[in-house]
C-alpha positions in Angstrom: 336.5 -78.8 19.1 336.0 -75.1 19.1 338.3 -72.9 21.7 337.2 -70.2 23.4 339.7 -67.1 22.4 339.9 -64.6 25.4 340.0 -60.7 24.1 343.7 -59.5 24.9 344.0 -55.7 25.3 345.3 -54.2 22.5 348.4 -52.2 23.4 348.5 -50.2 20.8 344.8 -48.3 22.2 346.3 -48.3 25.8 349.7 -46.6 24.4 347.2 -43.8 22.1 345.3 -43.0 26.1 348.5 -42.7 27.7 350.2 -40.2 25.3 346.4 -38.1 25.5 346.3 -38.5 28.5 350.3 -37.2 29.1 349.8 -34.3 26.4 346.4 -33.7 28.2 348.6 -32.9 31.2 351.5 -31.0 29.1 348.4 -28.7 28.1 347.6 -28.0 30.8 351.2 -27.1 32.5 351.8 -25.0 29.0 348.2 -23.2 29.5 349.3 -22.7 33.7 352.8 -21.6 32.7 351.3 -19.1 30.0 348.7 -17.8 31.8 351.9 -17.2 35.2 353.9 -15.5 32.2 351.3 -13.2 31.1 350.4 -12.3 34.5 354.4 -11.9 35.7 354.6 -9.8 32.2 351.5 -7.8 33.3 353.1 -7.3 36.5 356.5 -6.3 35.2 354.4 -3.9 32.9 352.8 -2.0 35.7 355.8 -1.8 37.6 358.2 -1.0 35.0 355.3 1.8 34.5 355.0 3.0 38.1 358.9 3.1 38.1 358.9 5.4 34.8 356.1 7.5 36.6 359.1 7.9 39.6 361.7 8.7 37.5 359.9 11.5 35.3 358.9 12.8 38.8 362.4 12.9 39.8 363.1 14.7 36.5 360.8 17.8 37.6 362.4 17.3 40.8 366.1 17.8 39.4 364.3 20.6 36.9 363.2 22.4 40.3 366.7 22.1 41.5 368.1 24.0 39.0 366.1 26.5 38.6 366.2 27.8 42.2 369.6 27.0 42.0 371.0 29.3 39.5 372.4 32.4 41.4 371.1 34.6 39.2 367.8 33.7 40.5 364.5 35.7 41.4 361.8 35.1 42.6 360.0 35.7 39.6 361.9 32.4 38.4 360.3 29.8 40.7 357.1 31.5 42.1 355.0 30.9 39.0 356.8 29.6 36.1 355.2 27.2 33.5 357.7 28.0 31.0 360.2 25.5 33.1 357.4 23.9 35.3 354.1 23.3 33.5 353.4 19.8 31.2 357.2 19.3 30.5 357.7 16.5 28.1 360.9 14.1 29.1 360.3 10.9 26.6 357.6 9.1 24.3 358.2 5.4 24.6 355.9 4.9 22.1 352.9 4.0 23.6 353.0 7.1 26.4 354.6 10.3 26.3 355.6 10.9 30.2 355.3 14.1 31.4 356.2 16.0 34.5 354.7 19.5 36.5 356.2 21.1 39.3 353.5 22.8 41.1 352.0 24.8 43.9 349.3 27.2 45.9 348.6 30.1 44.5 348.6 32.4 47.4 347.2 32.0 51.1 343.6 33.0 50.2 343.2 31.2 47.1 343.1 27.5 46.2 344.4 28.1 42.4 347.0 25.8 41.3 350.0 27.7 39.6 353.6 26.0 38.3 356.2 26.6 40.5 357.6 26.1 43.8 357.1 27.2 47.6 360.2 29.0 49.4 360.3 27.8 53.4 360.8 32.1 54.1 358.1 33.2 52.9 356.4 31.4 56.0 357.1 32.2 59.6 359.8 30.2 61.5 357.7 27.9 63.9 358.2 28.1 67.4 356.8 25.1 69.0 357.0 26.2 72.2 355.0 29.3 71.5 351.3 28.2 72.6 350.2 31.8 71.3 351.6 31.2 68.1 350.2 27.9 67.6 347.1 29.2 68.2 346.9 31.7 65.4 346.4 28.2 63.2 342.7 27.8 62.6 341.0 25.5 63.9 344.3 24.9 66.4 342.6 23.6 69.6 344.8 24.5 73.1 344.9 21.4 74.2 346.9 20.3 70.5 348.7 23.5 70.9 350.0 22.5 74.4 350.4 19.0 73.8 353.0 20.3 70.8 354.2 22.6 73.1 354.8 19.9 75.8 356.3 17.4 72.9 359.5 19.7 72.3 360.4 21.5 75.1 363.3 20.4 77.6 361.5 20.0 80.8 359.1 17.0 81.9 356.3 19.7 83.5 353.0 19.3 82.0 351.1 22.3 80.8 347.2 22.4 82.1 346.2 20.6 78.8 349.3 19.3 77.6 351.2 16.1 78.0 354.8 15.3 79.0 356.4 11.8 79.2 354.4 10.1 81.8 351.6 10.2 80.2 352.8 8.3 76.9 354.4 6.0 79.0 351.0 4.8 79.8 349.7 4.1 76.1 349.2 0.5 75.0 352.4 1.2 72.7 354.7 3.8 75.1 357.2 5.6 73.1 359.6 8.4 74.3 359.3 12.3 73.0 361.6 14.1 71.7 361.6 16.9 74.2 364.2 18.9 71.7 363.0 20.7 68.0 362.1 18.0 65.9 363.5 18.1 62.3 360.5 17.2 60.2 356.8 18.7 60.8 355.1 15.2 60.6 356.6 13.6 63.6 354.4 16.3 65.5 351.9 13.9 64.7 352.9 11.8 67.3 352.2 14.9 69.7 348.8 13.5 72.0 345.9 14.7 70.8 347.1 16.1 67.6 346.1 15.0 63.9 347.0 15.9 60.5 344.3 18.2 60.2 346.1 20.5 62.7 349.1 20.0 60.9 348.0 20.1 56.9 343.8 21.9 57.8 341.4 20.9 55.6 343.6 20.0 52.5 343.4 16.3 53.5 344.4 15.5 50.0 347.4 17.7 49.5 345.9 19.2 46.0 345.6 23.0 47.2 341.9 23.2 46.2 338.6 22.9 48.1 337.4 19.3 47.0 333.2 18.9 47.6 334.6 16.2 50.8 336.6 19.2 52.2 333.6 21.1 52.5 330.7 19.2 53.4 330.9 19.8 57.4 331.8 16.2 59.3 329.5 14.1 56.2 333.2 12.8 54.3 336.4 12.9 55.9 338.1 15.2 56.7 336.2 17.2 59.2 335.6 20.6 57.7 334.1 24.1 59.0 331.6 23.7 55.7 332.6 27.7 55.2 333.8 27.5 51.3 337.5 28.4 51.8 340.1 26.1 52.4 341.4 25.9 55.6 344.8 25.3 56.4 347.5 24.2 59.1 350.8 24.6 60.4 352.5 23.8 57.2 350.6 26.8 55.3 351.8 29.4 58.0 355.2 28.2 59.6 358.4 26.3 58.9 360.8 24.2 60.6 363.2 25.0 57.8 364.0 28.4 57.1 368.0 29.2 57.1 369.7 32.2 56.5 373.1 32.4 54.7 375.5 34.9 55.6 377.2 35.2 52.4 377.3 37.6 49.4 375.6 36.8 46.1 378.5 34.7 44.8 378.0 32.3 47.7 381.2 33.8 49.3 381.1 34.7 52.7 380.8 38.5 54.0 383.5 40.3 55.5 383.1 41.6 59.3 383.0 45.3 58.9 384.2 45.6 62.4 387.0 43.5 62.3 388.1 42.8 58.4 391.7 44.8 57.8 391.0 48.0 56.3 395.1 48.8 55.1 394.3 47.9 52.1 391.0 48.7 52.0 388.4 46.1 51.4 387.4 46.2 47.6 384.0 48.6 47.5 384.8 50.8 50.4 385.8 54.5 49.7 388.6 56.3 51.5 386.2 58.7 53.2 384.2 54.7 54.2 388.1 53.8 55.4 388.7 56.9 57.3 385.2 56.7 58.9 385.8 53.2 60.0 389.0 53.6 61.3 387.9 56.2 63.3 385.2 54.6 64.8 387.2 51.3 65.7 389.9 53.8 67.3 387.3 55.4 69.8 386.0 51.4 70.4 382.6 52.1 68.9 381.7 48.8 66.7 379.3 48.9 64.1 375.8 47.5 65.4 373.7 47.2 61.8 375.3 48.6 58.7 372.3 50.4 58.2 373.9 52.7 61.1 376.4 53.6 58.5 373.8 55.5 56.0 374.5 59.5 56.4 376.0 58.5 59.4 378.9 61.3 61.1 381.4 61.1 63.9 383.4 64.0 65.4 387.0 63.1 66.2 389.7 65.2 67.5 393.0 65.6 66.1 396.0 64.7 68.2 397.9 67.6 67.4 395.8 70.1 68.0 393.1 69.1 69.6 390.8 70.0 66.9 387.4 68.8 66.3 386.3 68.0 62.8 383.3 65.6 61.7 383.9 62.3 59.4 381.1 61.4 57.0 380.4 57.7 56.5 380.5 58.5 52.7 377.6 56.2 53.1 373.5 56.8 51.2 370.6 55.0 51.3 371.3 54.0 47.5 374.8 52.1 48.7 373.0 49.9 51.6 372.2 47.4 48.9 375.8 46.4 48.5 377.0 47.0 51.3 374.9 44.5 52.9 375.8 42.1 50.2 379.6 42.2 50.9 379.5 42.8 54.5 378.1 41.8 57.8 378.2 42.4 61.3 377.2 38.9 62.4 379.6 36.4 62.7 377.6 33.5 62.7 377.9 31.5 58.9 373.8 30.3 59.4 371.2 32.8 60.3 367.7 31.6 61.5 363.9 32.8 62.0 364.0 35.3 59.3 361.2 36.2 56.6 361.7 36.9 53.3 359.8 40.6 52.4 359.9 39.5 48.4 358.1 36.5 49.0 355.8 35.9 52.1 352.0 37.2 51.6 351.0 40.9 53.7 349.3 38.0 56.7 352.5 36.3 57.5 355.0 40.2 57.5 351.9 41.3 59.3 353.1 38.9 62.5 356.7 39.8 62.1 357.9 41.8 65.0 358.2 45.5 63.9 355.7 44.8 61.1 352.2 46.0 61.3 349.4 45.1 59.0 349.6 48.4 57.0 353.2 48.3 56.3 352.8 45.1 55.5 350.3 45.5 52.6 352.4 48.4 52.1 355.6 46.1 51.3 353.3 43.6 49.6 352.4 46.5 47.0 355.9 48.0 46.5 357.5 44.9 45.5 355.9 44.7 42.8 357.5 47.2 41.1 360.8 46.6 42.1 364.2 46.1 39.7 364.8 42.2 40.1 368.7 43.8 40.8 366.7 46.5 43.6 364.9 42.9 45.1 368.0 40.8 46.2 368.7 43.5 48.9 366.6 44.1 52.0 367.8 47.6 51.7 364.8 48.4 49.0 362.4 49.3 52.3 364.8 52.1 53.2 365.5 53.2 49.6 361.8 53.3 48.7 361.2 54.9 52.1 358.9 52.8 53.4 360.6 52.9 56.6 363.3 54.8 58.4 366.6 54.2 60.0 365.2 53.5 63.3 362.6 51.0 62.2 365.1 49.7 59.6 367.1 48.8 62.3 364.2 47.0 64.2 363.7 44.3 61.8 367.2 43.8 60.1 367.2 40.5 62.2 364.3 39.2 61.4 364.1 39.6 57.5 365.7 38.4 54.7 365.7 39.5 50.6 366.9 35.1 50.1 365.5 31.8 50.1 367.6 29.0 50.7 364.9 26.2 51.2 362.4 25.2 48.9 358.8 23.2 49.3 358.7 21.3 45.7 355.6 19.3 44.9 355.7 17.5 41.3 354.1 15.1 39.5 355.1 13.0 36.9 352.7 10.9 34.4 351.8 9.2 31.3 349.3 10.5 28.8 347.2 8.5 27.3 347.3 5.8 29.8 347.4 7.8 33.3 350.0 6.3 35.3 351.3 9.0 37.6 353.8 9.5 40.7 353.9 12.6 43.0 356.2 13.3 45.1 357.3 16.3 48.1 360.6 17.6 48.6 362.4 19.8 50.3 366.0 21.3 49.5 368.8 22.9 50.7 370.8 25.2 49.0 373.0 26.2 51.8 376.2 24.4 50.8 378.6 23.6 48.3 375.9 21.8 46.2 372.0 21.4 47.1 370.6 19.0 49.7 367.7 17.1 49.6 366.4 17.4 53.5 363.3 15.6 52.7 361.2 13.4 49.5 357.9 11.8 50.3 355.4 9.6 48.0 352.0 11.6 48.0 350.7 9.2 45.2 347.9 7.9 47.2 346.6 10.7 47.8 345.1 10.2 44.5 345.6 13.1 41.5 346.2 16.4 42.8 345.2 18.6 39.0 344.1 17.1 35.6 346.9 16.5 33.8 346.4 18.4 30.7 348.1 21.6 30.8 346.2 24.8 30.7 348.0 25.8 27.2 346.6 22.4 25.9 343.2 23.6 27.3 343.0 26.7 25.8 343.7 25.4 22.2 340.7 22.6 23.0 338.3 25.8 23.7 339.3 27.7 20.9 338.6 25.0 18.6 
């Protein structure tokens, strides 16, 4: 009798598909968890990068710092100086060498890129209440200029073509004004009706040169005048952080000619200086400017005899310098809304008060001549005779030889691969150590120069 044998399933087969089937999926998990790896390593890559591209930028930052920093300072140091500023190498990591440049505008009429920095004096303290001012801004509309106007000042009345609080209490999003200075000029960008083009012209970019978009009328942002220059706004002109400090060159501050004790006699004063100013304290006649003091006479009368003689100040025009520099007659520690003559361009002295256009360019051209020891004194205009007592007088107020606050633009990058940061500060000196007021990420704004430096360039065309 033959029996029919039924195939059983070998389970040797069924155990060979269920380990493919189980390293099928342990493949797959390996290939998934390899491919997250590579992707979380090329994340960690590029921002390990972009943080090295920060810190390099922070090195030209601290660079900057420094440099302004050193009391021994001119202008000279920071106003164009590629030695320090230009294509500085910090490391090579083997695969980049990161690099950072500190760097600025040229001058007002020229969009050349030079390596340096930007002092806050050598613009014009803003006055955001001054609708006149304002409008000496191109392209500064009145209705931005009195919507500004209107954003900062203390009262809630509406200039024709301004706007106080009621009317941004009626956007979809209301917000309050200030109504008081504000610290920093971007939150006048809040101001109705006014856009960064008022604020930064037609430099949308930040890069300090006229880019083919900057100058193509309304075709690619920003709007432009389509008239080959550069355009610019409040932040080319005028400052919301220019401070004076009343102190000598060591940072120590000046003594009060009119009320410092003259028995014993401050250090740099002369007996016939004493006399003079004891005499003049005696008949109640303070000292208004120091500059008063240059060839300066008094008759007194002797208590004796009632005879008159005259007291010199012992005082020239070639010991204003340091007399300014240990002395004042101001009490206060911070002075404001002054101009420095050694920096600012003939177009910005040209709107200080007392300063005309021709003395301006006249000040513009002496300068450069001067002794960096003649420049930290704002008593060179009276010892080059460009001006006399009388006008001297005038604008001792409003003018400064100093900087104390610094614009600092720097970028930091890799070469070959072109990762880059830049960043904006500004600093402080005015202090026991500097301050940084202000630091802003300008990286999107995309790459403000090429990166290879113009020593780098040269060799390339000499080649």
């Amino acid at each position: 009798m033959n029996v029919r044998r039924h195939n059983v399933p070998d389970d040797n087969a069924i155990a060979l598909v269920g380990v493919l089937v189980i390293v099928g999926l342990l493949s797959m998990i390996a290939i998934s968890l390899m491919f997250r790896m590579q992707a979380a390593a090329t994340a960690s890559a590029s921002t390990l990068r972009s943080e090295q591209a920060w810190v390099v930028a922070l090195s030209g930052l601290d660079r900057a710092i420094d440099v302004v920093s050193d009391p021994s300072r001119t202008s000279e140091g920071w106003i164009d100086n590629p030695t320090d500023f230009e294509h500085q190498l910090v490391y090579d990591d083997g695969s980049d060498q990161w690099y950072f440049s500190v760097f600025r505008r040229s001058v007002l009429e020229t969009d050349e890129i030079i390596f340096g920095v930007l002092d806050e004096a050598s613009k014009l303290p803003l006055n955001v209440t001054n609708v006149l001012q304002l409008m000496k801004v191109p392209n500064m509309p009145l209705p931005a200029a009195e919507a500004l106007a209107d954003f900062v000042d203390g009262d809630s009345i509406a200039r024709d073509n301004g706007a106080e609080q009621d009317s941004y209490d009626l956007l979809p999003v209301p917000y309050s004004i200030p109504n008081k200075p504000v610290s920093f000029l971007d939150e006048l960008l809040l101001a109705q009706g006014v856009s960064a083009g008022h604020l930064y012209g037609e430099d949308a970019n930040r890069n300090h040169k006229l880019d083919a978009n900057e100058n193509d009328a309304d075709t690619l942002f920003p709007p432009d005048n389509q008239d080959g220059t550069l355009s610019g706004g409040l932040h080319r002109f005028f400052t919301l952080h220019s401070r004076d400090w009343n102190v000598n060159r060591n940072n120590q501050p000046r003594l009060d000619i009119n009320t410092v004790a003259l028995d014993p006699e401050p250090a740099g004063l002369t007996d016939e200086t004493v006399a003079f100013l004891e005499a003049k304290r005696k008949a109640g006649q303070p000292i208004a400017s120091l500059a008063n003091l240059v060839n300066a006479t008094l008759i007194v009368t002797e208590e004796k005899n009632q005879a008159q003689r005259e007291l010199k100040s012992g005082v020239g025009a070639g010991d204003l310098g340091q007399l300014l520099d240990r002395f004042t007659t101001d009490a206060k520690q911070i002075r404001l809304e002054r101009v420095n003559i050694n920096t600012a361009p003939a177009s910005i002295l040209a709107q200080v008060e007392g300063i005309d256009e021709a003395l301006a360019s006249t000040i513009v051209s002496a300068r450069q001549g001067l002794s960096p020891e003649a420049s930290r004194s704002i008593a060179w205009l009276l010892e080059e005779s460009l001006l006399d007592a009388g006008q001297f007088r005038q604008i001792e107020p409003l003018i400064t030889a100093r900087s104390f606050q610094f614009h600092i633009q720097v970028i930091g990058y890799a070469l070959p691969s072109g990762r880059y940061r830049v960043l904006e500060a500004i600093v402080d000196l005015i202090g026991p150590e500097p301050r940084v007021l202000y630091l802003r990420d300008l990286t999107k704004l995309g790459v403000p120069y090429p990166f290879a430096s113009r020593q780098e360039m040269r060799m390339t065309n000499n080649d």
